[in-house]
C-alpha positions, 0 to 999 in steps of 0.5 A: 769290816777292817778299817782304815789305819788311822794317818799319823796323829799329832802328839798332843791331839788328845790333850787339844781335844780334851780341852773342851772338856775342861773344868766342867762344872758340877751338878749341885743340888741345893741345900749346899754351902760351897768356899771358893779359896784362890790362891796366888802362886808361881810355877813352883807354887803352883807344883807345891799345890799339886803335891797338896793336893795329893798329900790330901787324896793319899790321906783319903785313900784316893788316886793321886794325880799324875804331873799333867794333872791340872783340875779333878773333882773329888768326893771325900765323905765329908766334903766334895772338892774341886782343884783346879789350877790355872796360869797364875793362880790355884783354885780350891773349891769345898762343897758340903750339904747345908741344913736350912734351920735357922738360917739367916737367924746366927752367923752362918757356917761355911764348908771349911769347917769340915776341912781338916784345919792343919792340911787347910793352913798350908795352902801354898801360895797367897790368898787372893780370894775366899768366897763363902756362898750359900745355896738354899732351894726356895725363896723364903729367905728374904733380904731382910733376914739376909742382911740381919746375920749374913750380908751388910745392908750399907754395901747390899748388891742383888738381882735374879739371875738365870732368866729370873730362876733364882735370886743372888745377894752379895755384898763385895765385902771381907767379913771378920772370918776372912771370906767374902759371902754370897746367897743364892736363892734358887728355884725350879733349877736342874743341879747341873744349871745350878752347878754351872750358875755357881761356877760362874758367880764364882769366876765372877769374884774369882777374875775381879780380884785377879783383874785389880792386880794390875791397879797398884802395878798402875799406880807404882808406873804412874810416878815412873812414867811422870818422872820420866815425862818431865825428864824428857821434856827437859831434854827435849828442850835441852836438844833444842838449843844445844851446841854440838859439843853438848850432844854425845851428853845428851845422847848418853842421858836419852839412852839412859832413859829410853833403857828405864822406860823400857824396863818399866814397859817390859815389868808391868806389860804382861801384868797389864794384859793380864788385867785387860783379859780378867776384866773382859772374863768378869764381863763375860760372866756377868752377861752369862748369869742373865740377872735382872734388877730386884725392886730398890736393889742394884744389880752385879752389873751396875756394881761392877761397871761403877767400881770396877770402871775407874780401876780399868781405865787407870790399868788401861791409860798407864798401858797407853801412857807407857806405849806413848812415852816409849815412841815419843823417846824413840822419835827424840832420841832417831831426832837427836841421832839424826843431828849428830850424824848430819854434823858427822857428815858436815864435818866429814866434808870439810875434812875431804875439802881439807885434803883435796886443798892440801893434795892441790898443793902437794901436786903443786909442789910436787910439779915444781919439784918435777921442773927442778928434777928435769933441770938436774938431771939434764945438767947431769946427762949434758956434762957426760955428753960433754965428756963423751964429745972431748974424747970423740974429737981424738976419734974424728968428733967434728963438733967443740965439746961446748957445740955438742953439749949445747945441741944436746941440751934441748934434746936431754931436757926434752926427753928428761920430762917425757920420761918424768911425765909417763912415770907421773901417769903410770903412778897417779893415773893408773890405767884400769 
């Protein structure tokens, strides 16, 4: 039977789809040694990683990754590797078989050592994790020859994890190799919980780093941010008590400061929320390895809540305080604009009374200067009907001159100002 033709497919369903199936974690079987190298990289860092990683795999004779490539997993003879690359940072993750004899008794051997020592130095980018972890299959390595050549007793952390299946030991601390150690000691586990138990303790020192960037980010905005206050406070104050003529200064210094906690805002906001997701990851992890406490020893759990807590709320109380200070200088700075544009109004009115009075006037004048024209005029028009009446009386005119020019004053002064008036109305007083 022929189905149905498909409907139209979004162009990036199967990427969406496939998404879920992401970095997968392995399947280990112990013994194994594992070093888990994060590297700190932009977005040409993190190209450069990709051209890496194919300049390896070309050595080895393997497929090379295609531009849309963001993690594989790779068996190289020698050692296993996983790449993986993420927003801000480049995993690498090398994996070699370990032999248990005299563990514990010497310094111990991580996976690097098979990894070939020019390729490895040229890692793009900056370290900000390298994690060595041993995987052994029993639990004859106690703590006492853990501690002897392997992990510092002063900062020893340890519980079991997975329900109790396996055991881990840690120390959260750089050793004179440059990597940071972990022990996982495992029982009747399958190699895919062990692979998925590895990735997460993994994670677990991966996103801890990656959470504390935004600390110094935190501590740099801390003596922004008081500056700033105490500058806000002074203009406040300042505000307070100026005169109007003092209040385009002080406007001009409000903005000034609003546009530098904005900048401060806008460079470590991301940062900070960046850190507040890697600490809810580390969270997330620690819940899902399942530990529980071993006698006398403290768990991961209790580690990370009491180191990690005090950086978290430093990261989360310089989010709030820059979110604070941004609306306490927005609420000023409307508070100041305000002002000003009640005074602008204020003296907007007094400028329109002005010009009401001195229109008054103008009406004023203009009316007595409407009195002299009616007078003028008439005087003009009674001297031509003076003239009209002499020249009349040759023709019959019963009246003097004079007689005639004194009758027709009334009647030219009357109509004189009509005439004005309705010029003064078609001019000032227009009809709509």
């Amino acid at each position: 039977m022929i189905s149905a033709l498909p409907p139209a497919q979004h162009p990036q369903r199967a990427q969406l789809h496939n998404e879920v199936h992401a970095r997968p974690p392995e399947a280990i079987s112990a013994p194994v040694a594992s070093t888990h190298i994060v590297m700190l990289a932009d977005a040409a860092g993190r190209e450069a990683s990709r051209a890496h990683v194919a300049a390896l795999l070309r050595n080895h004779h393997q497929a090379l990754p295609d531009a849309q490539t963001t993690h594989l997993r790779v068996d190289l003879g020698a050692y296993r590797l996983r790449w993986e690359m993420h927003t801000e940072f480049v995993s690498w993750t090398f994996t070699v078989p370990l032999q248990t004899e005299g563990f514990g008794e010497r310094e111990p051997v991580g996976a690097l050592s098979a990894v070939p020592r020019d390729w490895l130095a040229q890692l793009p980018g900056q370290c900000l994790c390298s994690l060595n972890l041993w995987v052994l299959p029993t639990k004859e390595f106690g703590s006492g020859s853990l501690v002897r050549h392997v992990l510092s007793e002063d900062t020893l952390v340890a519980s079991t994890v997975a329900d109790g299946h396996g055991e881990v030991y840690t120390d959260f601390a750089i050793h004179a190799d440059g990597h940071s150690r972990m022990v996982l000691l495992t029982g009747g586990m399958t190699p895919r919980r062990q692979g998925r138990l590895v990735q997460r303790l993994q994670e677990i020192e991966t996103y801890r780093m990656a959470a504390l960037l935004g600390l110094p980010a935190a501590r740099e905005a801390t003596a922004v941010l008081a500056s700033a206050e105490r500058e806000l406070a002074e203009l406040a104050d300042a505000i307070r008590t100026a005169n109007r003529h003092a209040e385009p200064a002080l406007l001009d210094r409000l903005t000034r400061l609003a546009g530098q906690v904005e900048s401060a805002y806008a460079a470590t906001h991301s940062r900070f929320s960046a850190s507040s997701a890697y600490f809810e990851l580390v969270d997330r992890r620690i819940q899902d390895i399942a530990e529980s406490r071993l006698a006398g020893m403290q768990t991961i759990g209790e580690f990370m809540h009491r180191r990690l807590t005090p950086a978290r709320s430093t990261c989360e109380w310089a989010a709030r305080r820059q979110e604070a200070l941004s609306r306490r200088v927005s609420r000023i700075s409307n508070l100041l604009r305000t002002r000003v544009e009640i005074e602008q109004q204020q003296s907007s009115q007094q400028l329109l009374a002005s010009m009401n009075r001195r229109q008054d006037m103008q009406l004023q004048m203009q009316s007595t200067v409407e009195g002299l024209s009616v007078a003028a005029i008439t005087y003009y028009i009674v001297g031509l009907v003076s003239y009209l009446a002499k020249g009349g009386q040759k023709l019959g005119w019963p009246l003097a001159p004079e007689t005639t020019a004194a009758l027709a004053i009334p009647v030219v002064a009357l109509s004189v100002w009509w005439s004005l008036r309705q010029l003064h109305q078609r001019v000032f007083h227009p009809k709509h």
